[in-house]
Structure formats: C-alpha cells, structure tokens
C-alpha angles and dihedrals in degrees: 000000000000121000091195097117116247099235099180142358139221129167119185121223087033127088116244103218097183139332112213136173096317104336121090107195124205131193120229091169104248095028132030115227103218108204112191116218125204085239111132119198126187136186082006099301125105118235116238096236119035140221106268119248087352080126088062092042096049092042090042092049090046087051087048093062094038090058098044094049102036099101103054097023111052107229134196089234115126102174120038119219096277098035109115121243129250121281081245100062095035093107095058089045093112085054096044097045110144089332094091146086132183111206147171120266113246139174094253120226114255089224132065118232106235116179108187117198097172139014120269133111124031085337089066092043096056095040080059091060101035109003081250137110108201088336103302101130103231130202104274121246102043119140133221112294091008109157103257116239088242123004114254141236103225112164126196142198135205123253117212086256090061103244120126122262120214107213139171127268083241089059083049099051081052095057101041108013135265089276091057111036087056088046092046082048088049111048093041089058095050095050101043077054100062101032092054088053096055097044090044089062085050098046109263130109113206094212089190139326149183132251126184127204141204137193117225102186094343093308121124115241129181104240137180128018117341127203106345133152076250099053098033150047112252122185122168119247092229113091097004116169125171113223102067145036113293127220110254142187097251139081094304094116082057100058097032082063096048088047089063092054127086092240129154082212084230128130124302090053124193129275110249122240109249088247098070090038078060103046086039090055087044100053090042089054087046090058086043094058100043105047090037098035081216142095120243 
C-alpha cells in the first residue's frame, strides 16, 4: 500500500457536501459517505503535506470502538469494515480502502461531548484561575495531568472562529434541552469508562476526549469519529507523572515543532520536516496496535 499521504479527495459522479479539517463528506442522498485524508492541522491551520495512511488509522480505530459498543451504545455506522461498498461507489474502492465510512444522516448535537478523566489542557488552565473546569469545583492541590477523583462531563461549543468553547452544563441544558443534555451526560460517561478501562490494560491513558451525538427521529446516536489519537488525549501509561505535560500518541511532535519556529500560526503554515512526518506516522500506528492488538 502506498505511503504517499492522500491530501484531497474528489469523486466524480458523487456530490462533495463539505470538506473539513481531514474528512471529505460525500452525499449519497439517504446516507454520507465520510472519507478521512492524511491532512494534519495544528493551531487551526492545515499543514501543507500530510501523515501518510493517518486517515485509515483514525477510520479503523473508529470502526474498533464502534464494534465493540454497538450493541449497548446506538451509532450512526451503515457498513461495517468489511462490509463491501455500493455498486455505486465500486469504482473508487482502491481510494476508499479502509479510510471510509458510510453513515446515517442526524441532527447533530450543538454541543460537543467532552469527558475529562485528568487535568490537562484548558481544564488545567482554568483550575489554575478558580479551582474549577468548566465550572465543576474540584479537590484543591491537584497537578497538571493529575488523575481526577471521578471523570467529568465538560461540554463545549463552537465559536465562529472555530475554537472550542468550554461551557457550563447549564449552557448545555439551554442549547438541547434538559433530556438530552443529561442523555448526552450519561452516555458520554459510560463510554469514556469503559474505554479508558480497556486502553489502560493495553498501555494508554486516555487523559480526555470528545464525542459527539445525533438524533434520528428524536433517538440519541453516537456520530463522528470516536476515540482517536485526533479526537482524544492519549499518554502512555508508562512513565506517567502527574505534575507536568505527558507525552502522548497524538500530534504533539507537530506542535512541539511549530512551537520552535518563528511562526505568526497563521495561514499559509510551514511544511513539516520528514522527521516529524516519521515520528507522527509512527505514534498514530502505536496507538493503532495497543488499543486494536492488530496491525493496519
């Protein structure tokens, strides 16, 4: 398989809805077709080259946790990852190869899910100020990245600049209703539970992460991307010490590079230097192998 990164995506016949960070999403009128790039953005700007085959890692290990929660958490998932494609889609198959994901459209949720087990991130930086995150009071005398005493529901909005927006569940109540703010509570605690459960025995800590949630006909599914190096916070369990930043299996090597440059982090962003592609693609694959026990 090539390790030359899928940058963009166009397939002709087929109507192109949006094309975001990494996902390209297609319409295919009662379904969308979600096609994930190798395309890496950091501090809101896209790098010009991309990780190779981080679209399939981040798409197989969605698939992982899908699998392993459908039948006790309802998900917007049509095909499974062996499932064959649509004849109409048969001719893009060798593009679309483990990278895509045929779903149900949802009213999406105007909040994002966030479940928080330890303090790193925004949430250290406001228990600094106020001994808060988001409001929740927490026990005084914690550290950055300390475990918290009970994982945390801390939802979120987008601002028009696209950054996230920590809010209260109050907030949340006020933009969903108070149903389906607690159900959305509810079933994001559950799952970052037992996820973090299953990764912990295969040496990750998922520090925090975001879900994100649709109603089909008023029901609750689980939507998007779910527990990914992209959508999460993943430290190794090895050498974990509270009282400082981890290292982690994300993009970290990208924005620890970006951070040595003497760069605005505003559009056009840097090319990065193949090393940190490498060491990127490698940390991507990690997570890969110890939450799935198999190769991509």
């Amino acid at each position: 398989m090539s390790l030359e990164p899928l940058l963009t995506l166009d397939l002709p016949g087929i109507h192109k809805l949006k094309s975001g960070k990494v996902r390209e999403v297609f319409d295919l009128g009662d379904s969308l077709l979600f096609v994930a790039t190798d395309r890496i953005s950091a501090f809101d700007c896209t790098m010009p080259n991309g990780i190779p085959r981080k679209g399939e890692i981040l798409t197989q290990i969605s698939h992982f946790w899908f699998d392993l929660t459908g039948d006790w958490l309802p998900n917007h998932r049509i095909l499974g990852r062996d499932d064959p494609l649509p004849s109409s889609l048969a001719a893009f198959a060798s593009q679309l190869a483990g990278r895509s994901m045929i779903v149900r459209k949802t009213n999406p949720l105007p909040i994002e899910c966030v479940v928080r087990g330890y303090l790193a991130g925004s949430g250290w930086k406001e228990y600094r100020q106020s001994g808060t995150v988001c409001g929740i009071p927490l026990p005084v005398g914690l550290f950055e990245s300390s475990e918290l005493p009970e994982p945390i529901f801390t939802p979120a909005t987008k601002a028009e600049n696209g950054h996230d927006e920590n809010i209260s569940f109050g907030q949340a109540i006020e933009l969903t209703g108070s149903l389906i703010a607690e159900q959305a509570r509810e079933m994001s605690l559950r799952l970052y539970k037992f996820a973090r459960q299953h990764a912990r025995e295969r040496g990750i800590i998922i520090a925090d992460t975001k879900f994100e949630f649709g109603l089909i006909e008023g029901k609750l599914i689980l939507i998007d991307e779910v527990l990914t190096p992209d959508s999460s916070r993943f430290w190794p369990v090895e050498g974990y010490t509270p009282g400082g930043s981890q290292p982690s299996f994300d993009k970290q090597s990208v924005r620890d590079y970006l951070e040595s440059l003497n760069w605005d982090k505003a559009p056009p962003a840097p090319a990065l230097p193949q090393v940190v592609v490498d060491r990127t693609h490698s940390k991507y694959l990690d997570a890969f192998r110890r939450l799935t026990g198999t190769e991509l």
